[in-house]
C-alpha positions as CSV (number, residue, x, y, z in Angstrom):
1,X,268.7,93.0,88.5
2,X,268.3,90.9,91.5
3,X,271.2,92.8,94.0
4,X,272.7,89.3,94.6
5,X,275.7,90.1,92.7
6,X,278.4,92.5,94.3
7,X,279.6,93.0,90.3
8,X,276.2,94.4,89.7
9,X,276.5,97.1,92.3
10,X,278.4,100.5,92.7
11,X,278.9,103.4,95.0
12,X,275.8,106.2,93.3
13,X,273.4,103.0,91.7
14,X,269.5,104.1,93.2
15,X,268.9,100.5,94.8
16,X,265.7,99.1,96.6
17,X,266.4,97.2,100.2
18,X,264.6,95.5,103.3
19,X,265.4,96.6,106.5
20,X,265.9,94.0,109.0
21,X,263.2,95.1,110.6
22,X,260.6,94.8,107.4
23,X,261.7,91.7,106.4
24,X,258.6,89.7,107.5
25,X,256.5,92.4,105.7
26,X,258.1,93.0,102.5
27,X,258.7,96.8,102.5
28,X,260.9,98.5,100.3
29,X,263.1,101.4,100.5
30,X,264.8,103.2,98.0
31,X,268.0,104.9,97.8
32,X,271.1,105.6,96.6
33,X,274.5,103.0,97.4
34,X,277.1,105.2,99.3
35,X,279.7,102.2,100.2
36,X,279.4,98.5,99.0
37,X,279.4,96.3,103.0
38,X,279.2,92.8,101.6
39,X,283.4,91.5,100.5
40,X,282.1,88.3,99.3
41,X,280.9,88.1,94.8
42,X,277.8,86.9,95.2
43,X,275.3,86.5,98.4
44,X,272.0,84.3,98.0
45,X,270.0,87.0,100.1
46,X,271.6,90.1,98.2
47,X,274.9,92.8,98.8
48,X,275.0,94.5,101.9
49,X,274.8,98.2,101.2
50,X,275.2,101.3,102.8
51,X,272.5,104.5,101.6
52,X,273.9,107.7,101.2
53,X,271.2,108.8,104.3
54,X,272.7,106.3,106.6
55,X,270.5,103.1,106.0
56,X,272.0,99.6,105.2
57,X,271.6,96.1,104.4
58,X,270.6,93.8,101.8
59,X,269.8,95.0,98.6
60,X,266.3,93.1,96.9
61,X,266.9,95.2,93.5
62,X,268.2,98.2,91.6
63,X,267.9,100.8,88.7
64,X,269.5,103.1,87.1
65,X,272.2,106.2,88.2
66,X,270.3,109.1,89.6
């Protein structure tokens, strides 16, 4: 449940990512995967996403469907 896996992650899973900008801090935001950014199976620092409110990058965890 780590987001490092682009197997693991799907267009409508709730997801929590770091902005680029919160990175040094830690903070998390949660939301819901609208289109999968990363093309490569697995990435050390997590999938590349895109939220359904416009948000993206790399994904620290996830959860269930909403």
């Amino acid at each position: 449940m780590n987001g490092q896996n682009r197997k693991d992650i799907k267009p409508g899973l709730r997801v929590n990512i770091t902005q680029k900008q919160d990175q040094r801090t830690g903070r998390l935001i949660s939301g819901v995967v609208k289109d999968i950014l990363t093309t490569s199976a697995f990435h050390s620092r997590g999938i590349q996403v895109r939220l359904r409110t416009g948000e993206g990058t790399r994904t620290r965890d996830y959860g269930d469907r909403p």
